[in-house]
C-alpha positions as CSV (number, residue, x, y, z in Angstrom):
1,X,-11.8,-46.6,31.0
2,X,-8.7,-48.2,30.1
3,X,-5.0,-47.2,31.2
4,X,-3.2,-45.4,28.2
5,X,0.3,-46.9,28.2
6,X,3.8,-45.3,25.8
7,X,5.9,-48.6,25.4
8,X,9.3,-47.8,24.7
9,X,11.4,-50.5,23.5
10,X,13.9,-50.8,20.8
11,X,13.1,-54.4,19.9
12,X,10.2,-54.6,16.9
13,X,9.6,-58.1,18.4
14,X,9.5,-56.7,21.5
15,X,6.9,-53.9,21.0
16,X,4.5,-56.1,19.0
17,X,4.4,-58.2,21.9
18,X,4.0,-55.8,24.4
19,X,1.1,-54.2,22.2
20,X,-1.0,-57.2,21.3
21,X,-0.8,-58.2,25.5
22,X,-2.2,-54.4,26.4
23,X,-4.9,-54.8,23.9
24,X,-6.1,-57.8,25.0
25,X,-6.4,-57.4,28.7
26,X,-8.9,-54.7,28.4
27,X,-7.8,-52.9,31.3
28,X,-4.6,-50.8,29.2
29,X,-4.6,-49.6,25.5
30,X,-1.1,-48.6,23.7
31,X,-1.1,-44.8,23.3
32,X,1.9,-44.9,21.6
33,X,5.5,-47.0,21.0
34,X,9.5,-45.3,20.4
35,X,12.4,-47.1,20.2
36,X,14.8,-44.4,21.9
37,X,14.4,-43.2,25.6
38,X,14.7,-39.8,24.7
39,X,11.5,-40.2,22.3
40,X,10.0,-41.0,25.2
41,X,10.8,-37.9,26.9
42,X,9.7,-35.6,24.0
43,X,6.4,-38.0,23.6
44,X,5.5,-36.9,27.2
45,X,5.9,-33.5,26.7
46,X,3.4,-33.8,24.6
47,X,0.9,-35.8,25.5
48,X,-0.6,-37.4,28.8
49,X,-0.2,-41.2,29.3
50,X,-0.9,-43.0,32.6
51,X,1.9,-45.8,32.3
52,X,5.5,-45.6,30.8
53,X,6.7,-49.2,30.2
54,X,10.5,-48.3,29.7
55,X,12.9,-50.5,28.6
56,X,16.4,-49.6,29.5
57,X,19.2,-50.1,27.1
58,X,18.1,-48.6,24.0
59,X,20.4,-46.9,21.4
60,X,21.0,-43.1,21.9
61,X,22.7,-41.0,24.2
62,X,19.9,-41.5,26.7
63,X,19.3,-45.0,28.5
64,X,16.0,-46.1,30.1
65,X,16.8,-44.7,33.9
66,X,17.8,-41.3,32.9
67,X,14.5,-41.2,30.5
68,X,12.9,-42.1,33.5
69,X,14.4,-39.8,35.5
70,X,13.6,-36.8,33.3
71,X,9.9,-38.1,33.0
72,X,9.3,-38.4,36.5
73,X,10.5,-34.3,36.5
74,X,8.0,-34.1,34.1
75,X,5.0,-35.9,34.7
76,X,5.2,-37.0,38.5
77,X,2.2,-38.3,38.2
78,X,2.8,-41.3,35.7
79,X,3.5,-44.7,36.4
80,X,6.8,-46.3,34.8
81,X,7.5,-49.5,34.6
82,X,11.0,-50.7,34.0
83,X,11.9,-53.7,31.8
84,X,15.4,-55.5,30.9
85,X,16.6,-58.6,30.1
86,X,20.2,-57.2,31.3
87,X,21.1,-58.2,34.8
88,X,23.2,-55.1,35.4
89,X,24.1,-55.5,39.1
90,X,22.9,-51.4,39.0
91,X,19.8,-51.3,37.8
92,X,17.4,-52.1,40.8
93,X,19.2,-49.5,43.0
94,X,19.3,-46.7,40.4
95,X,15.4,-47.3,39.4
96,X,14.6,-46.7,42.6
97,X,16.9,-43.5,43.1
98,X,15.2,-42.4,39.3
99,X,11.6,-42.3,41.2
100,X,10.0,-45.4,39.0
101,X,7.2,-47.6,40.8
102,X,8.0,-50.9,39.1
103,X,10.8,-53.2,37.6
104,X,10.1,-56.5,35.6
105,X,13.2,-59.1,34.1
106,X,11.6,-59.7,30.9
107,X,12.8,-63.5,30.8
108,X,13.0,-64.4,34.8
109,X,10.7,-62.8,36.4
110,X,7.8,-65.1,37.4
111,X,4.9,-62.2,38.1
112,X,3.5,-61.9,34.4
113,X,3.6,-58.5,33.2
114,X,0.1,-57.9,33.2
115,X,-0.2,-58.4,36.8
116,X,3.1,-56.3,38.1
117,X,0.9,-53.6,35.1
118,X,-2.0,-53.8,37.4
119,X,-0.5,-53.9,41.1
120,X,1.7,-50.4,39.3
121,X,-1.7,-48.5,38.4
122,X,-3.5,-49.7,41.9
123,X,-0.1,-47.5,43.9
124,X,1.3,-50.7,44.6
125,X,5.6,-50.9,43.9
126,X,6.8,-54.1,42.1
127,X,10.5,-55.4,42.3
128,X,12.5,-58.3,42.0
129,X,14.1,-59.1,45.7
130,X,17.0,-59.6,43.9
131,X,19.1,-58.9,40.5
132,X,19.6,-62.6,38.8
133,X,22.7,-64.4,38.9
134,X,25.4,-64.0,36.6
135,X,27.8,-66.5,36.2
136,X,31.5,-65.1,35.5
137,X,34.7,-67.7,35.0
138,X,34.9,-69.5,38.0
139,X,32.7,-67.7,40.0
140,X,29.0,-66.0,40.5
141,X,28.1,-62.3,40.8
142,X,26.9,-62.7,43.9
143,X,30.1,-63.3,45.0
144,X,32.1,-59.9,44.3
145,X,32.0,-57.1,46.8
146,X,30.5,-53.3,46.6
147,X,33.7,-52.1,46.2
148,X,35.4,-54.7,43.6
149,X,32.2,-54.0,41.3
150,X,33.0,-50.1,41.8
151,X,36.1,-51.5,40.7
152,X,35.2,-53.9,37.7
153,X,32.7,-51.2,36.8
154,X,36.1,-48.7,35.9
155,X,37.9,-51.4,34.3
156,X,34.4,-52.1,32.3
157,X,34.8,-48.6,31.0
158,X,38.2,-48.7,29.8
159,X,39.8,-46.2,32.6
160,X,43.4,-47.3,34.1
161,X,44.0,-48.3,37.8
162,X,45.2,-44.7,38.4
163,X,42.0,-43.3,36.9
164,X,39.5,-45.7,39.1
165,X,41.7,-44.7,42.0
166,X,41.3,-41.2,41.9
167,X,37.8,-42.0,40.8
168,X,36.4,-43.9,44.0
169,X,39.0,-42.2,46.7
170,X,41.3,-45.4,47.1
171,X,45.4,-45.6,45.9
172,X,46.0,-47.3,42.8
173,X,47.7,-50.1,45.2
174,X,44.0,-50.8,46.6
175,X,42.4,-50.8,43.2
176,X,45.4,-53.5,42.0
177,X,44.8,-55.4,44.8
178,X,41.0,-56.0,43.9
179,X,41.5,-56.7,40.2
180,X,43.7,-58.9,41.1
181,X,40.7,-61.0,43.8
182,X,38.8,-60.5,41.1
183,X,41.2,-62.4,38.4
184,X,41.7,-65.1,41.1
185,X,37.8,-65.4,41.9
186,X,36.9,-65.7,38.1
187,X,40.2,-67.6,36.7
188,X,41.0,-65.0,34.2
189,X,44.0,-63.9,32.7
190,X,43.8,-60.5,32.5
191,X,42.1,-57.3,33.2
192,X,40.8,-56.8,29.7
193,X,39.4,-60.8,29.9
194,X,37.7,-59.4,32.9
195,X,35.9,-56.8,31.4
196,X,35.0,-57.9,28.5
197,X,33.6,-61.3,29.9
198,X,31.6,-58.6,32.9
199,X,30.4,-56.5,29.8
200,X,29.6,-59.5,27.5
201,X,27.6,-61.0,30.2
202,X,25.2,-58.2,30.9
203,X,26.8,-57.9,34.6
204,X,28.1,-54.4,34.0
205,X,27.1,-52.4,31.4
206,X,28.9,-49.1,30.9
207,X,26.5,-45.3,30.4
């Protein structure tokens, strides 16, 4: 009997894809498609599926790790199966924290889907080793520290050094200090150019 998968992605393009590789495997057939995570959450309320493929940024209120999240509350027993073509230095980390079994790049990743599908409904968990890398002015992602991304993350979301002080424990001194690394590392001008380059760029991508 074939897996019954809920594709949620809020790319037509996307979706057809996904849909015309399920139905020709033979081992998965589409239950059903939405185009907002929080679709997916009411579709599972309501019905039984044995794979979630889940993309995450989707327009709502509701992105794909806290659908996930909520679904794996609901359902513990289905499979989800992350997707993104964002490399959000986040993501890996807080799919893991959300409970899901496997996470596929949609353009980098080398496992085809239909394989990391397969290794998901036989128990196994699929991951990248690694989030790709994202090249930022002058520099690479790779090459910022926990704490200046904590950092870049605030300035990403439009809060003031004062605000992403009292927000991760540190003096507005200490947060001035890594913008400014950061600005050195990268070659910008300014904070804004910072952000809006590490937002443009898929490298942090505010809730």
């Amino acid at each position: 009997m074939a897996y019954k998968v809920l594709i949620a992605d809020d790319h037509n393009m996307a979706r057809t894809a996904l849909e015309a590789a399920i139905s020709s495997s033979g081992a998965f057939k589409t239950a059903g498609c939405v185009s907002r995570a929080a679709e997916a959450v009411d579709y599972i309320k309501q019905n039984r599926v044995d794979l979630v493929i889940m993309d995450i940024v989707m327009p709502g209120e509701m992105n794909g790790l806290a659908a996930a999240a909520e679904i794996k509350q609901l359902a513990p027993d289905t499979k989800i199966l992350v997707i993104t073509s964002m490399p959000e230095v986040s993501y890996i980390r807080r799919a893991k924290e959300a409970g899901v079994e496997s996470f596929w790049y949609k353009e980098t990743d080398e496992r085809p889907l239909l394989e990391v599908m397969k290794l998901t409904m036989k128990g196994e968990s699929v991951y990248p080793g690694e989030t790709p890398t994202v090249a930022l002015g002058n520099t690479l992602s790779t090459n910022f520290t926990d704490r200046e991304l904590e950092v870049l993350r605030g300035l990403v979301s439009g809060a003031s050094n004062r605000e992403i002080g009292d927000q991760l424990g540190i003096t507005e001194n200490t947060v001035k200090m890594h913008v400014a690394n950061m600005l050195q590392k990268t070659g910008f001008r300014s904070r804004l150019e910072l952000a809006v380059r590490a937002r443009a760029g898929g490298m942090i991508i505010p809730e």
